[in-house]
N, C-alpha and C positions, 0 to 999 in steps of 0.2 A: 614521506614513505617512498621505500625503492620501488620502481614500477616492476610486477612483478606479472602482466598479463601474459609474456609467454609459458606462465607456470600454471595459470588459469588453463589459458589453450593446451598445451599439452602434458597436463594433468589432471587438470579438475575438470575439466569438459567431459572428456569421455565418460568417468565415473558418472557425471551427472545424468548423462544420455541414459543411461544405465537405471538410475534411481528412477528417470522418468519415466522409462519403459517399465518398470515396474509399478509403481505409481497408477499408469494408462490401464494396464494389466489389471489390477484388483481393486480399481477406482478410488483411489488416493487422493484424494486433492493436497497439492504440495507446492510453496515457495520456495525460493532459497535466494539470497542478494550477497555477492561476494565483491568485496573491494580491491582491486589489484593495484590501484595507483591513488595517488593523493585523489583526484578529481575521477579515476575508473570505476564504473560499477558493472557487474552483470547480474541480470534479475531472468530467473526462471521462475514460471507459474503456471501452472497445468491444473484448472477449475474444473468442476464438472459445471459450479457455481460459480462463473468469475462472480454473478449480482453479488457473491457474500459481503457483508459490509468489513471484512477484514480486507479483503482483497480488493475492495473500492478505498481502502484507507491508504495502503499501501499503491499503490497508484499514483493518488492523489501526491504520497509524500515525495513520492521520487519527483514529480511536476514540481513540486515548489523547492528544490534544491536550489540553492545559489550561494556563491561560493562556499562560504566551508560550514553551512547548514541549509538547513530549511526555514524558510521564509514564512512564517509561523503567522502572519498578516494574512498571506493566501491561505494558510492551512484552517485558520479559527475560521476563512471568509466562506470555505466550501462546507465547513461543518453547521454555519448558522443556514446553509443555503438549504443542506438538508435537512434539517429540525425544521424549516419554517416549512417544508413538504410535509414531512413525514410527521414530525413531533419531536418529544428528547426526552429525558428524565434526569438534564444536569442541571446544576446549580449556578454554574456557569454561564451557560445561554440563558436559563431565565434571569438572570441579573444583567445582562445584557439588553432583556426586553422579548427575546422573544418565545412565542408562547410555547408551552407544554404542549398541547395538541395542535393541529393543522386545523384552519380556519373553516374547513367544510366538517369538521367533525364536533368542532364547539358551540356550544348549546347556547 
């Protein structure tokens, strides 16, 4: 891919300033993640909720990037981290072993 951040910087930027002050204005909660280069990203996020579990997903994902993905080892490693806290209701982590509910809530 042609690196294309000065189109980012003096283009997409400003608009974005824009969406966010809108956004901040009538309480929006909004991402956006734009790629400008093989390896560039920029990620805008304006939570009222960063807790949301959508916005702790995406986090998470951008942390386990390496080279030309995500490192899917770390990303299943954060999500079993959170089910053994909270809980789950996949099929996935309990065939993995871990439990449905969080160990102070099981009878």
């Amino acid at each position: 891919m042609q690196d294309k951040e000065n189109i980012y910087d003096d283009v997409l930027n400003p608009l974005m300033a824009q969406v966010i002050a809108v956004c901040k204005e009538h309480g929006i909660p909004m991402f956006a993640t734009f790629q400008y280069s093989d390896d560039g990203f920029c990620t805008s996020i304006d939570a009222r909720d960063e807790a949301h579990h959508i916005f702790q997903h995406y986090s998470v994902l951008r942390q386990c990037i390496e080279g030309n993905g995500v490192n899917v080892d770390k990303y299943m490693n954060w999500n079993a981290t959170g089910a053994r806290k909270t809980g789950h209701s996949s099929t996935w982590l309990a065939l993995a072993g871990i439990p449905v509910e969080p160990p102070n809530t099981q009878s």
